[in-house]
mmCIF file of the C-alpha atoms, coordinates in Angstrom:
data_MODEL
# 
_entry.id   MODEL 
# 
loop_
_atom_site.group_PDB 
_atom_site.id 
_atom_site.type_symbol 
_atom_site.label_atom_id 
_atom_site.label_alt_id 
_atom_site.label_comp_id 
_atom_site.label_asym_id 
_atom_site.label_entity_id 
_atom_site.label_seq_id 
_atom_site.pdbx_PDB_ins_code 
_atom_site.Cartn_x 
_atom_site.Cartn_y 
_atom_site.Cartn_z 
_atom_site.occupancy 
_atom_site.B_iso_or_equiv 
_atom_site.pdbx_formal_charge 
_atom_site.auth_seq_id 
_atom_site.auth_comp_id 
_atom_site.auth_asym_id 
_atom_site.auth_atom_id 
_atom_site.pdbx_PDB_model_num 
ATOM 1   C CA . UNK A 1 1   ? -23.326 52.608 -6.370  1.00 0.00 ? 1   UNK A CA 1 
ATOM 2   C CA . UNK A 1 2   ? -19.603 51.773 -7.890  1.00 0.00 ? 2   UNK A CA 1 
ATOM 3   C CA . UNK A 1 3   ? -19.609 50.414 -10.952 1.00 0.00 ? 3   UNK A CA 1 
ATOM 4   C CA . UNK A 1 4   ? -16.575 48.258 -12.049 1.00 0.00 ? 4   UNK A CA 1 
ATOM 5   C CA . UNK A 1 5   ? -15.960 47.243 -16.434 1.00 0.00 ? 5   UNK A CA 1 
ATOM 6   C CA . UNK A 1 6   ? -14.995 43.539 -17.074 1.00 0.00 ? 6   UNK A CA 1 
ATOM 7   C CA . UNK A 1 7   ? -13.498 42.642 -20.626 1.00 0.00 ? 7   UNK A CA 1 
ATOM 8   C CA . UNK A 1 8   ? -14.686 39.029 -21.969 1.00 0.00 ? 8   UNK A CA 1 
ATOM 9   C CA . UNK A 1 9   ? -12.784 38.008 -25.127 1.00 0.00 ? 9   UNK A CA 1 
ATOM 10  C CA . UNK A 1 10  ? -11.388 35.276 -27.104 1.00 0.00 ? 10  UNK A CA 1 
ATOM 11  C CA . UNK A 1 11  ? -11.839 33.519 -30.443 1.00 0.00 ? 11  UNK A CA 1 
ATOM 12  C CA . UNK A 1 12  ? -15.078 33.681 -32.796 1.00 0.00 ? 12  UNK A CA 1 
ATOM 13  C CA . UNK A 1 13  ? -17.231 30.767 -31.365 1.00 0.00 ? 13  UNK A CA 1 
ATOM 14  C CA . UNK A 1 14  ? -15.567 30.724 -27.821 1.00 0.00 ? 14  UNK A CA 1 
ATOM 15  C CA . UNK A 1 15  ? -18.863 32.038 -26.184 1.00 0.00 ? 15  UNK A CA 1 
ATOM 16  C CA . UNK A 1 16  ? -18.539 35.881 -25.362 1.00 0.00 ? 16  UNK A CA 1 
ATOM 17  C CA . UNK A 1 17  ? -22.184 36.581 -26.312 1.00 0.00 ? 17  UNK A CA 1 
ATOM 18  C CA . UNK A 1 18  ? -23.577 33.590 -24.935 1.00 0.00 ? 18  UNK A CA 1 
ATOM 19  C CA . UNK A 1 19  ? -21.887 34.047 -21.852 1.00 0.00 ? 19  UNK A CA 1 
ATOM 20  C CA . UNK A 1 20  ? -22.223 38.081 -21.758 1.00 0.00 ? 20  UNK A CA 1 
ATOM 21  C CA . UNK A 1 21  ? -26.060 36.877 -22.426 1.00 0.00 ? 21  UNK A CA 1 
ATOM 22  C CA . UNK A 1 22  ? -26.251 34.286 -19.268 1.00 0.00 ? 22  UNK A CA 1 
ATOM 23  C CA . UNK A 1 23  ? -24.806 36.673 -16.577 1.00 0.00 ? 23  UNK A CA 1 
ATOM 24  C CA . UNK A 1 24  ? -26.781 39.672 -17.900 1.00 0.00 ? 24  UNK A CA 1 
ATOM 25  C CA . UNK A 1 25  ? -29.384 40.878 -15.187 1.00 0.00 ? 25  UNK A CA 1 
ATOM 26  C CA . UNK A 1 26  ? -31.043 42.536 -18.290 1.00 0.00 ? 26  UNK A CA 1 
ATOM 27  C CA . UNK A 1 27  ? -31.168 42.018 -21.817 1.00 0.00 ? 27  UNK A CA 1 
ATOM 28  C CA . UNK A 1 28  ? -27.774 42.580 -23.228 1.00 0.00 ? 28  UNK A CA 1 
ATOM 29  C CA . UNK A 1 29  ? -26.564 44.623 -26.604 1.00 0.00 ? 29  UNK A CA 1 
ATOM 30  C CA . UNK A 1 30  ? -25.327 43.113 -29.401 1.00 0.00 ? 30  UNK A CA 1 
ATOM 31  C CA . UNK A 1 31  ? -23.988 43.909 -32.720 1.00 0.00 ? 31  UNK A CA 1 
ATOM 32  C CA . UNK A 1 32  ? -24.301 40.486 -33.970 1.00 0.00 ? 32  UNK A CA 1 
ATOM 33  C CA . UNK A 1 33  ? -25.047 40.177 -37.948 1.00 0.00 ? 33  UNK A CA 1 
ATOM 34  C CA . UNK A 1 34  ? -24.881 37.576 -40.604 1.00 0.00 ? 34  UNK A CA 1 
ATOM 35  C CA . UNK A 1 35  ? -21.395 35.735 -40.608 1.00 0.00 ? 35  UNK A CA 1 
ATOM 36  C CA . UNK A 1 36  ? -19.753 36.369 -43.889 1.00 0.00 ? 36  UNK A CA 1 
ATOM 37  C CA . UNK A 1 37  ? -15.868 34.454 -42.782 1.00 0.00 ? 37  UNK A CA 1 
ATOM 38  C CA . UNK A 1 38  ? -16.574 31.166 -44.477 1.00 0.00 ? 38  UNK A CA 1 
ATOM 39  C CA . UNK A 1 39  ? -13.780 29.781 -42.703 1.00 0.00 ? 39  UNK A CA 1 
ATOM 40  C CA . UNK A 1 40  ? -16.595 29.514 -40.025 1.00 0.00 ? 40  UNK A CA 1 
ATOM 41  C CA . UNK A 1 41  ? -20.363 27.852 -39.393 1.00 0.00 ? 41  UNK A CA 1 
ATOM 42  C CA . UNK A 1 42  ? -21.294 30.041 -37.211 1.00 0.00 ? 42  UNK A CA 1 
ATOM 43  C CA . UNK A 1 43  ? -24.564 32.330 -38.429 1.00 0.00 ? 43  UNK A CA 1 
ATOM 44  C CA . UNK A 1 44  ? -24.218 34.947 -36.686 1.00 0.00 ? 44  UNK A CA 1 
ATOM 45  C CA . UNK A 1 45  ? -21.014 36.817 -35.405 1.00 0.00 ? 45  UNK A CA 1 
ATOM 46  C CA . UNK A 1 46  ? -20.231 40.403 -32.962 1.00 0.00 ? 46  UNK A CA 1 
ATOM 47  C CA . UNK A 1 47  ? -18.885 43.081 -35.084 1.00 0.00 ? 47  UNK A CA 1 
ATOM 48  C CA . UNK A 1 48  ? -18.835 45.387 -32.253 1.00 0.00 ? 48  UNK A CA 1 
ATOM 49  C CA . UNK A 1 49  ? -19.528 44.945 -29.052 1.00 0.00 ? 49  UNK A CA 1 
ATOM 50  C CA . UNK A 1 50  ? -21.422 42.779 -26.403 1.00 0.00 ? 50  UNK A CA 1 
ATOM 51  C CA . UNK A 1 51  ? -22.621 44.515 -23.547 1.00 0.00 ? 51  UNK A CA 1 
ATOM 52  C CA . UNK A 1 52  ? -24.866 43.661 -20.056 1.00 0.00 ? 52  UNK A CA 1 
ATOM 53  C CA . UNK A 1 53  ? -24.657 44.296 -16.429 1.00 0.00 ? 53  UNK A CA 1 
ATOM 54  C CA . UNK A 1 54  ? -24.359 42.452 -13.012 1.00 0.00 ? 54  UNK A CA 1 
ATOM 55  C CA . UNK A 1 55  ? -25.629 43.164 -10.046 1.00 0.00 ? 55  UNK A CA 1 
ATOM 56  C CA . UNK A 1 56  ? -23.446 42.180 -7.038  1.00 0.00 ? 56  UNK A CA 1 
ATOM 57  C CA . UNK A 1 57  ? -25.053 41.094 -3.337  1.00 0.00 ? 57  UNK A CA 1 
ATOM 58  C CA . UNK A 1 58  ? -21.985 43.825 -2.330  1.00 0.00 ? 58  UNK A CA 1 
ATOM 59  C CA . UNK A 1 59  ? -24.534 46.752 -4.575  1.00 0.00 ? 59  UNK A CA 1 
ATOM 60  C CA . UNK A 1 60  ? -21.812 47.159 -6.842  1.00 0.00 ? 60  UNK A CA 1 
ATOM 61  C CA . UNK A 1 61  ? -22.529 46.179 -10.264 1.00 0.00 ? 61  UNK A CA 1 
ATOM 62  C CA . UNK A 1 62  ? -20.514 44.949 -13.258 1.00 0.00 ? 62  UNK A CA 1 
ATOM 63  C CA . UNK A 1 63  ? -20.610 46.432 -16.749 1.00 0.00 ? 63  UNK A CA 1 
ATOM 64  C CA . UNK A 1 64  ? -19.726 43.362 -18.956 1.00 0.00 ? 64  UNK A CA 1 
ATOM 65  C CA . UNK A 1 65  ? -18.297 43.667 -22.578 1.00 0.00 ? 65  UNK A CA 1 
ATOM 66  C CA . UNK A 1 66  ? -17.775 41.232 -24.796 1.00 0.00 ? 66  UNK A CA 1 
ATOM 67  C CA . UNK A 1 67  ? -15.037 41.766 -28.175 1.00 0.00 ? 67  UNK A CA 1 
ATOM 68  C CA . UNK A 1 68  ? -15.494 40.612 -31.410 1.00 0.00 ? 68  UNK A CA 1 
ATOM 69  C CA . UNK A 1 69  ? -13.928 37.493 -32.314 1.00 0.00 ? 69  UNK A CA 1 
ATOM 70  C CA . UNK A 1 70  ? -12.257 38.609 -35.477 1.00 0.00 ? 70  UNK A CA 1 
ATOM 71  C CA . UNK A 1 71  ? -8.607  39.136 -35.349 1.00 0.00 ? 71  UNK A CA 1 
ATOM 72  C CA . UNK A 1 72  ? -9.835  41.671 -37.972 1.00 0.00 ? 72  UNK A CA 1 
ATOM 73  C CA . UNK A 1 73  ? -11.721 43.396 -35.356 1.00 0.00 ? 73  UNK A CA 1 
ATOM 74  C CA . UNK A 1 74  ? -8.861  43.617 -33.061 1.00 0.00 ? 74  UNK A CA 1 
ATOM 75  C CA . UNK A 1 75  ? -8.893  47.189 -32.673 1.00 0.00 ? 75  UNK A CA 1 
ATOM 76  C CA . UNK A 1 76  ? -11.253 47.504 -31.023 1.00 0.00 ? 76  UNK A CA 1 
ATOM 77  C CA . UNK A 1 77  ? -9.651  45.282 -28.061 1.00 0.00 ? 77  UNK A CA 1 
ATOM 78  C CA . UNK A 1 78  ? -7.622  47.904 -26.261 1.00 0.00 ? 78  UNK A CA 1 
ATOM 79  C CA . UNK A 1 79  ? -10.287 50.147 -27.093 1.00 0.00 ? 79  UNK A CA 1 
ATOM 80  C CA . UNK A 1 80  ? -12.524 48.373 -25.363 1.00 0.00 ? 80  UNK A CA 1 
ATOM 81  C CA . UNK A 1 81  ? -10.181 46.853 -22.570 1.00 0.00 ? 81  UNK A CA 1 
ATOM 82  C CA . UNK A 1 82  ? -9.833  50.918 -21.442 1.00 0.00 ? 82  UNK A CA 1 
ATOM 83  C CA . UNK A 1 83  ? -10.307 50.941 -17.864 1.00 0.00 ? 83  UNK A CA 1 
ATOM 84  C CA . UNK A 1 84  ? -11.426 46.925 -17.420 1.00 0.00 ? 84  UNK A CA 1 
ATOM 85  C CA . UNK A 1 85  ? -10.994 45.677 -14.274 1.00 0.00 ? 85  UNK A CA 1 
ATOM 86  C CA . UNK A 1 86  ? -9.949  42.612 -15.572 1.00 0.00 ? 86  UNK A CA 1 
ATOM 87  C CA . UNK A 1 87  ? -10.013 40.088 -18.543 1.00 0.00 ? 87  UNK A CA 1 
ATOM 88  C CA . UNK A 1 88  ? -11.685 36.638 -19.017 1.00 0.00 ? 88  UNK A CA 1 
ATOM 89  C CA . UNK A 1 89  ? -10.422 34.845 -22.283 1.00 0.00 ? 89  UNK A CA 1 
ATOM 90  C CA . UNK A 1 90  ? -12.914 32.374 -23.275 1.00 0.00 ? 90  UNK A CA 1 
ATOM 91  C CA . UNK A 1 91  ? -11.322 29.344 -25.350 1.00 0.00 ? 91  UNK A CA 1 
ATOM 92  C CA . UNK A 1 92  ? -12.862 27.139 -27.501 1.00 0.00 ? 92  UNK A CA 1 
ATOM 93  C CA . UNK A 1 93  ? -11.222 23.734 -26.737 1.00 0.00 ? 93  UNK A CA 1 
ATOM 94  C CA . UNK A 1 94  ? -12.930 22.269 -29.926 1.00 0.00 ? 94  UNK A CA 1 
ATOM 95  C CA . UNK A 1 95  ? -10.863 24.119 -32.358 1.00 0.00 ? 95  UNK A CA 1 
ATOM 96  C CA . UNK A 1 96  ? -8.075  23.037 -34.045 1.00 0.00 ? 96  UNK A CA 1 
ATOM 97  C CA . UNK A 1 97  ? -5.066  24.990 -32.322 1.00 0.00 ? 97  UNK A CA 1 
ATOM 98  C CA . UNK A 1 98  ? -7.122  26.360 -29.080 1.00 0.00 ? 98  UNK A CA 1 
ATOM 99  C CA . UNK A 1 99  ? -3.473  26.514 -27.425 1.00 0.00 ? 99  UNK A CA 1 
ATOM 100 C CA . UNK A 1 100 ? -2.440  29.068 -30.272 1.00 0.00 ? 100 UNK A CA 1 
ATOM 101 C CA . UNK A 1 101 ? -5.838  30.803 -29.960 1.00 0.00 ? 101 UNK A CA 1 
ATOM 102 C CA . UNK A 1 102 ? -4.993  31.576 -26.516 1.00 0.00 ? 102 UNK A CA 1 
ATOM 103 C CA . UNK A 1 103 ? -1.387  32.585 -27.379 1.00 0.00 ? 103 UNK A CA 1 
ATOM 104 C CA . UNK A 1 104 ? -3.098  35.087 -29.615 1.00 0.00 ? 104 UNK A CA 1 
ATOM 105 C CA . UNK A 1 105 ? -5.146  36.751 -27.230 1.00 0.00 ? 105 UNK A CA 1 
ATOM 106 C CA . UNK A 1 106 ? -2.507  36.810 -24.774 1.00 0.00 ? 106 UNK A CA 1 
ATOM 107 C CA . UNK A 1 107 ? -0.219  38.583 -27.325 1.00 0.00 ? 107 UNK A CA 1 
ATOM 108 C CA . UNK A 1 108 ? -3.147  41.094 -27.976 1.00 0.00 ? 108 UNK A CA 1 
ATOM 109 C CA . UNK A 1 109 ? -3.654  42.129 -24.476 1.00 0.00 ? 109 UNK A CA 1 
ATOM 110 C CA . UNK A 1 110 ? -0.062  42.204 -23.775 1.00 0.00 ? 110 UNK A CA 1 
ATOM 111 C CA . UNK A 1 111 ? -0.180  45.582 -22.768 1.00 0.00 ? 111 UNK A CA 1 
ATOM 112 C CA . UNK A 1 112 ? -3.641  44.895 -20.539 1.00 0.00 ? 112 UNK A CA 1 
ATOM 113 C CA . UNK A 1 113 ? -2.374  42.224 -19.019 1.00 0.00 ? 113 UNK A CA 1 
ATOM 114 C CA . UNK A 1 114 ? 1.212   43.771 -17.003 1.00 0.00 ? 114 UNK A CA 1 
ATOM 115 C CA . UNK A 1 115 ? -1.756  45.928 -14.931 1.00 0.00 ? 115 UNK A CA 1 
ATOM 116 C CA . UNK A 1 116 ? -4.731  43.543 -15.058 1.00 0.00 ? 116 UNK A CA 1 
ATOM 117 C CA . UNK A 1 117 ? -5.904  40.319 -13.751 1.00 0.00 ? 117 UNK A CA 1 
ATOM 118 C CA . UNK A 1 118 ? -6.876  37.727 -16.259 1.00 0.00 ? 118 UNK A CA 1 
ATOM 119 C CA . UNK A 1 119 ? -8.548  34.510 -16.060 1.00 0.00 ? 119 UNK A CA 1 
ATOM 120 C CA . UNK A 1 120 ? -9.154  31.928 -18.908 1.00 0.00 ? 120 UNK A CA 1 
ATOM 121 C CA . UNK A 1 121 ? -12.450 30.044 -19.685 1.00 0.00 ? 121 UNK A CA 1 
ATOM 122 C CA . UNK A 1 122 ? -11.866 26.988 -21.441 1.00 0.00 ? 122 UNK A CA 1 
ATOM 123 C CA . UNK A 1 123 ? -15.287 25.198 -23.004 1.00 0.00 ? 123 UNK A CA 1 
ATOM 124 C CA . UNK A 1 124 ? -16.266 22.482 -24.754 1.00 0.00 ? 124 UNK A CA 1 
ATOM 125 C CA . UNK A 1 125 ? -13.930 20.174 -22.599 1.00 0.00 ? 125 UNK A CA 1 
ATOM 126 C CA . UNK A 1 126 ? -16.484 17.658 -22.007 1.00 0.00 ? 126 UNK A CA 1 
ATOM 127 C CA . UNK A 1 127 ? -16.472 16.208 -25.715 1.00 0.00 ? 127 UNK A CA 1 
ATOM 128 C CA . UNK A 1 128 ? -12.298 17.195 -26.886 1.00 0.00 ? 128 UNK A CA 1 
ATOM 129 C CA . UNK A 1 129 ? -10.225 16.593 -24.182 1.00 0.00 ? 129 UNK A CA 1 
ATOM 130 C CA . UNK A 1 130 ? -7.105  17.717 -25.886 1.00 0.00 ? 130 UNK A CA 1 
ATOM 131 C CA . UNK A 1 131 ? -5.551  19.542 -24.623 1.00 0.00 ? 131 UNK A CA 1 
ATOM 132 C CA . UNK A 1 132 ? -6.728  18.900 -21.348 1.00 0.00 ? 132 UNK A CA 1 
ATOM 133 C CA . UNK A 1 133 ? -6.712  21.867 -18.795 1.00 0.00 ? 133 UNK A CA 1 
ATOM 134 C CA . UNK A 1 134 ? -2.715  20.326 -17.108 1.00 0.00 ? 134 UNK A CA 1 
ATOM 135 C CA . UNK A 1 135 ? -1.767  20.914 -20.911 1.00 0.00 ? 135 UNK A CA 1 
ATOM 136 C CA . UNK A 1 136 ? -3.183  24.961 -20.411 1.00 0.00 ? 136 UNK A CA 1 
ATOM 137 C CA . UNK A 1 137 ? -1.419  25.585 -17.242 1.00 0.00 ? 137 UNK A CA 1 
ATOM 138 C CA . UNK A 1 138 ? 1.975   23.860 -18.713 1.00 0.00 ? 138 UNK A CA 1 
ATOM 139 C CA . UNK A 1 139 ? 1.482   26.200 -21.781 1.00 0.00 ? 139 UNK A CA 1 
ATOM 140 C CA . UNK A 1 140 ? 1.302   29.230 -19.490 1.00 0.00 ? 140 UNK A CA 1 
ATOM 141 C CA . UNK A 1 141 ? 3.942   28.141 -17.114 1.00 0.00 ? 141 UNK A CA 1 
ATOM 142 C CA . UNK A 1 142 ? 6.744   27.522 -19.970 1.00 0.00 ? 142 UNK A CA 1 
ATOM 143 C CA . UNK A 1 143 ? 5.561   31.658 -20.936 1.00 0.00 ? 143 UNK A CA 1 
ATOM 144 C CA . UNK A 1 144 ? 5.937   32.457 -17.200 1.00 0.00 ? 144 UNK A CA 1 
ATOM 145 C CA . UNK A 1 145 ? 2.289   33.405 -16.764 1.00 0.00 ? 145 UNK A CA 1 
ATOM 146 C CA . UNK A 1 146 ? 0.410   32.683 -14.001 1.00 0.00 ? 146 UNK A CA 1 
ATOM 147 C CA . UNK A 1 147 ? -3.060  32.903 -14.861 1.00 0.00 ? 147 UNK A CA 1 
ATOM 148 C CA . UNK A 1 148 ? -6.191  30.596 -13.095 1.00 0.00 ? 148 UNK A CA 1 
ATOM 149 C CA . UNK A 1 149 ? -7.751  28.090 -15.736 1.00 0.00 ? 149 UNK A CA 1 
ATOM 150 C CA . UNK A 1 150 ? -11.007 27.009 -15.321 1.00 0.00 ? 150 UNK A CA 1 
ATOM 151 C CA . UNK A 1 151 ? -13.257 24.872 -17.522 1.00 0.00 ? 151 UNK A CA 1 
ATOM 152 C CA . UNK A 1 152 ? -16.370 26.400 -18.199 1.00 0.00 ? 152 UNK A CA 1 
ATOM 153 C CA . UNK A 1 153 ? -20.106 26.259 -20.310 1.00 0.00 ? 153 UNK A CA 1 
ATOM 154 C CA . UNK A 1 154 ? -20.760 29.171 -20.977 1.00 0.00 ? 154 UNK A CA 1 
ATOM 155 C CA . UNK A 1 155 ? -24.637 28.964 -21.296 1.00 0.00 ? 155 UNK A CA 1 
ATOM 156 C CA . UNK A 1 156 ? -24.618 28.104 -17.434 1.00 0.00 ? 156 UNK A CA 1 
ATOM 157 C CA . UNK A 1 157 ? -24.964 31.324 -15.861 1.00 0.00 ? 157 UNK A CA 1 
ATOM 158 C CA . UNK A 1 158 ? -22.688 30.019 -12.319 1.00 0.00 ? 158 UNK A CA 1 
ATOM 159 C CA . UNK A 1 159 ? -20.089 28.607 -14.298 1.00 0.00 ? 159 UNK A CA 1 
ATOM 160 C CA . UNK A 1 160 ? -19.509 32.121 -15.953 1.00 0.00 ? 160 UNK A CA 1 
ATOM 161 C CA . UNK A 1 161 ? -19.940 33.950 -12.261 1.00 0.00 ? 161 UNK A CA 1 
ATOM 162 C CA . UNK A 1 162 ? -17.565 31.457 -11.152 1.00 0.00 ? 162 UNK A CA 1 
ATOM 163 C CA . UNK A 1 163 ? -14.380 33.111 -13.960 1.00 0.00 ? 163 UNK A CA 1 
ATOM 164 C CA . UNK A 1 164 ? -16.045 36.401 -12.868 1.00 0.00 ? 164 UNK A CA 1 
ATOM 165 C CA . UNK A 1 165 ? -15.492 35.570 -8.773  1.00 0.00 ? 165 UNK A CA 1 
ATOM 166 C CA . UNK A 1 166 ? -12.181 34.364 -9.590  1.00 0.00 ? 166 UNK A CA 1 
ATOM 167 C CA . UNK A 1 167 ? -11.284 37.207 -11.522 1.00 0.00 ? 167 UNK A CA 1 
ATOM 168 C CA . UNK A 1 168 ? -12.612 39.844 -8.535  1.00 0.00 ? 168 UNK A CA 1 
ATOM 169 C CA . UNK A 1 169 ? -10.913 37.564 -6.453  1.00 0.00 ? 169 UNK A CA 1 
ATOM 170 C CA . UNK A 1 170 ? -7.230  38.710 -8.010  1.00 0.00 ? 170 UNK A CA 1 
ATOM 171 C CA . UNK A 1 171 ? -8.665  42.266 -7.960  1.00 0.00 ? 171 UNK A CA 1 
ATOM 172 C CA . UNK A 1 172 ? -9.270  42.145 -3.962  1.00 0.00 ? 172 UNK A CA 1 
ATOM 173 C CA . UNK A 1 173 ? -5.634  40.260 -3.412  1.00 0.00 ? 173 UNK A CA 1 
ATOM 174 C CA . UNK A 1 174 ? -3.828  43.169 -5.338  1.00 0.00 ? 174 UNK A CA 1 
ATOM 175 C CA . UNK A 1 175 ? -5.908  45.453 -3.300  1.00 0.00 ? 175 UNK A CA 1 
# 
């Protein structure tokens, strides 16, 4: 049986664990604990890694990681990205500067992302429309990236197999 890695990443709150969690054919790992960043509600954040596997109807099967959220855990990002397939970037439409949050996670994968196939997860779209997904794909276009966009929930398990068939989608085409 091949096995391929996939990278999810992107800002504390964007959904990596709950979507990591929703694919998952068996109960993932995590290294969540008790948040301590006040700059954030959240209760619980990943300090490490997330981590849970896909079956494919092809028998191949996905390994799925998840980063932490933390530019101070950043790291472990290349660590992690080591031999990835590819990288989703979940964003979190709802925060203040989601646009910058992306930039960020671009910039941090830089190195990833000359080799690999990306594609970016955008939720919470249905209640903050700004900015809207046009606004992502003129944000990428003025950087010269092209790089598919889709909105997303990430507790609905075919809405995150959906950025995962897009992503082995790219995979196949550079094949």
């Amino acid at each position: 049986m091949r096995e391929h890695k996939i990278l999810i990443t992107g800002t504390m709150g964007a959904g990596k664990t709950t979507a990591v969690t929703a694919i998952s054919d068996s109960p993932p790992i995590t290294t969540d604990v008790t948040n301590t960043d006040r700059s954030h509600s959240k209760a619980k954040t990943t300090v490490g890694l997330d981590f849970g596997t896909v079956q494919l109807d092809s028998g191949e099967r996905l390994r799925v990681f998840g980063t932490p959220g933390q530019e101070r855990f950043d790291f472990l990002w290349s660590v992690l990205a080591t031999n990835a397939l590819g990288i989703i970037i979940l964003v979190d439409n709802s925060r203040p500067n989601p646009l910058q949050d992306l930039s960020t996670y671009l910039e941090g994968f830089s190195k990833e992302l000359k080799t690999s196939p990306c594609v970016i997860g955008v939720g919470r779209t249905d209640t903050h429309t700004n900015p809207s997904i046009d606004d992502y794909a003129d944000f990428l276009f003025q950087r010269e990236q092209l790089i598919p966009i889709l909105p997303v929930d990430v507790r609905q398990r075919a809405d995150v197999l959906l950025l995962i068939d897009s992503l082995l989608m790219q995979v196949e085409a550079m094949d």
